[in-house]
C-alpha positions as CSV (number, residue, x, y, z in Angstrom):
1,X,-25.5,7.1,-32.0
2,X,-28.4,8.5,-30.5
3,X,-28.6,11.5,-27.8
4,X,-29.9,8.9,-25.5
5,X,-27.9,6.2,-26.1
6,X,-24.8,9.2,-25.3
7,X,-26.6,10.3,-22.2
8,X,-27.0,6.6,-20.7
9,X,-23.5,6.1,-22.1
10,X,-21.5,9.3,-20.4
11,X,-23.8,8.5,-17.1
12,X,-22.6,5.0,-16.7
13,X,-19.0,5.9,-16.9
14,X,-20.1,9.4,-14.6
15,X,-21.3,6.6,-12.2
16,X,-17.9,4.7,-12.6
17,X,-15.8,7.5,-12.1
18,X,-17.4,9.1,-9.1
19,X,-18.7,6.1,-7.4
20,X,-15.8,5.3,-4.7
21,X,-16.6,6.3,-1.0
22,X,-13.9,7.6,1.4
23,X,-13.7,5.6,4.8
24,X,-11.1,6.4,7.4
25,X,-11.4,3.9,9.9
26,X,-11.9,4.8,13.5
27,X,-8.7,4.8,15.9
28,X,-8.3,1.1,17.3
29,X,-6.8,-0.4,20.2
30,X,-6.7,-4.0,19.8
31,X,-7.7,-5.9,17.2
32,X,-11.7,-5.5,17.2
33,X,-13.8,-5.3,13.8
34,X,-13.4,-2.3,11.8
35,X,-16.4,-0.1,11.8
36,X,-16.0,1.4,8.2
37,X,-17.8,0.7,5.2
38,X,-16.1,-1.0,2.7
39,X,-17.5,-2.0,-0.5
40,X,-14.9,-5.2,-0.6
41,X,-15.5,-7.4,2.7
42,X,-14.2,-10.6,3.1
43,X,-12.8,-13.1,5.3
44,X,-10.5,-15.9,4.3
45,X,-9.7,-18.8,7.1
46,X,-7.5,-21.8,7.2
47,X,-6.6,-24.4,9.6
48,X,-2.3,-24.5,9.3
49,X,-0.2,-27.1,11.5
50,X,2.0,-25.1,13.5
51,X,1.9,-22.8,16.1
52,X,1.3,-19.4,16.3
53,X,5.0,-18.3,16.5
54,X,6.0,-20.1,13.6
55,X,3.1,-18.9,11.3
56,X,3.6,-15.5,12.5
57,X,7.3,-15.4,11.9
58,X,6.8,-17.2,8.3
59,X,4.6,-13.8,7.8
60,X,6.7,-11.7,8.6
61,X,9.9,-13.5,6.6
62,X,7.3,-13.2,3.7
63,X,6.2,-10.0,3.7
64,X,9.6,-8.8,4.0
65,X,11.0,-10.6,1.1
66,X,13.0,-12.5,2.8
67,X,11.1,-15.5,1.5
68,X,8.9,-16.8,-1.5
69,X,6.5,-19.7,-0.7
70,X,3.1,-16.6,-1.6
71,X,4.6,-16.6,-5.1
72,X,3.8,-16.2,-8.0
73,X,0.5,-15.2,-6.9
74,X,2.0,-12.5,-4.5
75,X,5.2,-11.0,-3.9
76,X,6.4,-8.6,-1.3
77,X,9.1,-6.6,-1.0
78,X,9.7,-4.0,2.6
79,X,10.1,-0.1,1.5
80,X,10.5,1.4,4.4
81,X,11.1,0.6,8.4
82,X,13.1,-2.5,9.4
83,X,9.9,-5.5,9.8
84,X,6.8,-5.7,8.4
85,X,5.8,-6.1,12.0
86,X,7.0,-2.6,13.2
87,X,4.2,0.3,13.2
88,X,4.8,2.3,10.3
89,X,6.7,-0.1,8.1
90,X,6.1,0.3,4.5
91,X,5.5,-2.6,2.2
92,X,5.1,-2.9,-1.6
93,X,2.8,-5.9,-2.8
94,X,2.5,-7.6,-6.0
95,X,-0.8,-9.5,-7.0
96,X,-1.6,-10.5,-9.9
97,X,0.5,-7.3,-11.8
98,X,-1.1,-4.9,-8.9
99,X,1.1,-3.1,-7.2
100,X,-0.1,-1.7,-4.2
101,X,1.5,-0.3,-0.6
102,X,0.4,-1.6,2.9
103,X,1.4,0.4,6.3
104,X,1.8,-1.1,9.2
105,X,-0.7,0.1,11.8
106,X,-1.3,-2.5,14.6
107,X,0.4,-5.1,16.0
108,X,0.8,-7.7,18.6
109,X,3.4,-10.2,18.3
110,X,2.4,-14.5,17.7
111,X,-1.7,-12.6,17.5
112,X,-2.8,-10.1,14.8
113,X,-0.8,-7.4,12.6
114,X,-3.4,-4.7,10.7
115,X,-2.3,-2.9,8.1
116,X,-3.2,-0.1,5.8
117,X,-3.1,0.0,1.9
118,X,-1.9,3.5,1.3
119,X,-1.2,3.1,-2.4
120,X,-2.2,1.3,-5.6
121,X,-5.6,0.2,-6.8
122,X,-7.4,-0.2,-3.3
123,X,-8.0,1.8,0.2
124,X,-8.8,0.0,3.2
125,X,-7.1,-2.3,5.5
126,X,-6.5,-5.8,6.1
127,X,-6.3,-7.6,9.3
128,X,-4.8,-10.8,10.1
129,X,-5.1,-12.7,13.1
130,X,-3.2,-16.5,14.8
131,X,-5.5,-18.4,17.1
132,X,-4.5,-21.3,18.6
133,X,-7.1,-24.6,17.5
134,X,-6.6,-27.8,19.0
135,X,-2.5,-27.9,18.8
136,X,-2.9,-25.8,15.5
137,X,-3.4,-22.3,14.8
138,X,-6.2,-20.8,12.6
139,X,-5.5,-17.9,10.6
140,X,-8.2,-15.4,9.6
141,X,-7.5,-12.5,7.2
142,X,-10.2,-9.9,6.8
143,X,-9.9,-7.6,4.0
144,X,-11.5,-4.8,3.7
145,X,-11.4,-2.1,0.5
146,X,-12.9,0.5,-1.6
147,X,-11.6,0.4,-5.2
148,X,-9.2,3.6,-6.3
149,X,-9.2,4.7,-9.7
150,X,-11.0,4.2,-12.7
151,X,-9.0,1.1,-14.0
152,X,-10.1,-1.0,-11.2
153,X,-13.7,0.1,-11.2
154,X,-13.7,-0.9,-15.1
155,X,-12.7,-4.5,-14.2
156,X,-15.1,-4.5,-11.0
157,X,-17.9,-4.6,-13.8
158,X,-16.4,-8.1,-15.0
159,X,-14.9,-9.9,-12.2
160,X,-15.6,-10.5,-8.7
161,X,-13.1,-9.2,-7.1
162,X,-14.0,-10.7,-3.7
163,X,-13.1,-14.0,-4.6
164,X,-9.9,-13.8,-7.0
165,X,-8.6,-12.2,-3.3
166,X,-9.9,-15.6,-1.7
167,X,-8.1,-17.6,-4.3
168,X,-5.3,-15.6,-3.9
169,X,-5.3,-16.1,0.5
170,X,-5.9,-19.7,-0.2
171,X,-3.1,-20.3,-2.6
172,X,-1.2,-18.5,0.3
173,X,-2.6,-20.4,3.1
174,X,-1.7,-23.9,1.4
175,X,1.7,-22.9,0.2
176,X,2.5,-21.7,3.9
177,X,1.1,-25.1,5.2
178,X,3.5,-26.9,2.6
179,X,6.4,-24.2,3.3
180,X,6.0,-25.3,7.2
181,X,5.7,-29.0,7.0
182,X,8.9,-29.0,4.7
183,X,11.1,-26.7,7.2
184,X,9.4,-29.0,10.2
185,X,12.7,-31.3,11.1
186,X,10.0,-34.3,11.1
């Protein structure tokens, strides 16, 4: 091999290794846009027929393992703190064979929770957020993320990341609808 082909070679993966930014997202009150700079940003919507309440508590049965209807495409399991919903609860996510750690930052019951991920293959946050549509609720979840580690910035080059997490929400969004319309008592 060349000593150019080498140089191009041991810059590309340079450029891998040290191409992450640190973001810390400004302190928050409520649940407004983040202001950060990600370089994952994506919304994911849905339409679900229920209410707010019942979408928020099927959430926050899910997240803390207490149910299943996300799998297989994601698992959760609470580490630490006693709800999902409590600031500073812990939780450990499976995706897809990542494992990654969310804290609980923000929250206001039947509305929005935000979260933190604090371990595993991505920095950044996620918020998710019940509004009330014509007797239903819509659900937006914003994710936002830088990638951590080299692993993840290898695969960035080949997928697009962005959207497997949109297949992933709307796997979740029509298994919750389905989980919901089979607990309804209609």
């Amino acid at each position: 091999m060349n000593k150019i082909v080498k140089i191009i070679m041991l810059s590309f993966l340079a450029g891998i290794l040290f191409s992450g930014c640190e973001s810390v997202p400004e302190e928050k009150s409520d649940a407004s846009t983040p202001t950060a700079t990600y370089k994952y940003d994506v919304t994911d919507e849905a339409i679900i027929d229920a209410n707010p309440s019942e979408i928020y508590k099927a959430f926050v049965e899910e997240f803390n393992g207490k149910t299943n209807w996300w799998q297989p495409r994601l698992s959760a399991k609470l580490r630490q703190g006693s709800s999902v919903d409590e600031i500073g609860a812990i939780t450990d996510l499976n995706t897809g064979g990542l494992k990654l750690a969310a804290k609980t930052v923000e929250v206001k019951k039947d509305e929005f929770i935000r979260i933190n991920y604090i371990e595993g293959p991505f920095r950044g946050e996620a918020l998710s957020k019940l509004e009330e549509f014509n007797g239903k609720t819509k659900i937006s979840f914003r994710w936002q993320a830088n990638p951590e580690g080299l692993m993840i910035r290898f695969f960035d080059l080949f997928l697009n990341i962005e959207k497997e997490h949109s297949k992933t929400m709307k796997i979740g969004f029509d298994n919750l609808n389905k989980f919901l319309k089979d607990k309804s008592p209609n």
